[in-house]
N, C-alpha and C positions, 0 to 999 in steps of 0.2 A: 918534673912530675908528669906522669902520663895517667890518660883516662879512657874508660873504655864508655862509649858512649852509643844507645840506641835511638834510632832516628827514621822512619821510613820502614821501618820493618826490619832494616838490617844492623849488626854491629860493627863499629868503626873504635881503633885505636888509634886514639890524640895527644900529643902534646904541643905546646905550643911554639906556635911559626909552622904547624902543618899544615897543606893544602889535601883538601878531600873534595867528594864530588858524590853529595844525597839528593834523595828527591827531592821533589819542588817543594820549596819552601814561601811563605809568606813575608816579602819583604822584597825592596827594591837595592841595585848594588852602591854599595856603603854602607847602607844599614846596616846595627851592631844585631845580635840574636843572641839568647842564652840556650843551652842546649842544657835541661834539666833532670834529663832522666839517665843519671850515670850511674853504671853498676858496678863500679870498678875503679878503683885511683891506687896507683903507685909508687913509688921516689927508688928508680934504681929495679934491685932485686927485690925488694920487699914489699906488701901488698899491705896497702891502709883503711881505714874507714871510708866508704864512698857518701856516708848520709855528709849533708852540708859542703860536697863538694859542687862547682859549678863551673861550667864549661864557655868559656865566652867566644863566639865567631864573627866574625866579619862577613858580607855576604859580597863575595869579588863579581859574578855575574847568574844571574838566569840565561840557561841556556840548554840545547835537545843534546843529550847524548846517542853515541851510534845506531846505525838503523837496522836493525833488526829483521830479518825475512821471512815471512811466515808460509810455507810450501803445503798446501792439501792434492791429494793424489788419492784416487782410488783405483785401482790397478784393474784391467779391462774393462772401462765405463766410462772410456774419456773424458775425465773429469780430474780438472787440475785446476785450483786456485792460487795466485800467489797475493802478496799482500805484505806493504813493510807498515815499520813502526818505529819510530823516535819517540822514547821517553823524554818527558821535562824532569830537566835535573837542576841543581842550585851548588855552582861554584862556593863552597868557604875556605875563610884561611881563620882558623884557629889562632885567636891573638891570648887568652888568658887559660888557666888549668888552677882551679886554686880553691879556697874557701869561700862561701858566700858573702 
């Protein structure tokens, strides 16, 4: 069974034993998490009822995903900024897909 789940502003296709990688989340690694807001559940090719479905994760680590460069330039005014960024992101591994 697979679930389409929203989390962070983006969406993620799950089912479980998958490894994904969302924003930071609230929780230390081990802790279990339900992820409750699914728009989407299906067995195969065919598409099911998503109310009362519920998504269970594992949280494998907190940790920065890639650094990002941010380049400002204005072209004759010698003026160049550069500047990175590392998002916090939350390792999970997806252990259940099912009904509440």
């Amino acid at each position: 069974m697979f679930a389409v789940v929203r989390t962070g502003g983006k969406q993620y296709r799950v089912a479980a034993g998958d490894k994904i990688a969302v924003e930071k989340l609230a929780g230390e690694a081990g802790d279990t998490i339900t992820l409750g807001d699914v728009l989407l559940a299906g067995e195969g090719g065919e598409i099911k009822d998503a109310k009362g479905v519920v998504v269970s994760a594992e949280i494998i680590a907190q940790a920065k995903s890639e650094k990002v460069i941010v380049f400002k330039k204005r072209r004759r005014h010698n003026y160049r900024r550069r500047n990175g960024h590392r998002q916090q992101m939350t390792l999970l591994r997806i252990t259940a897909v099912g009904a509440a």
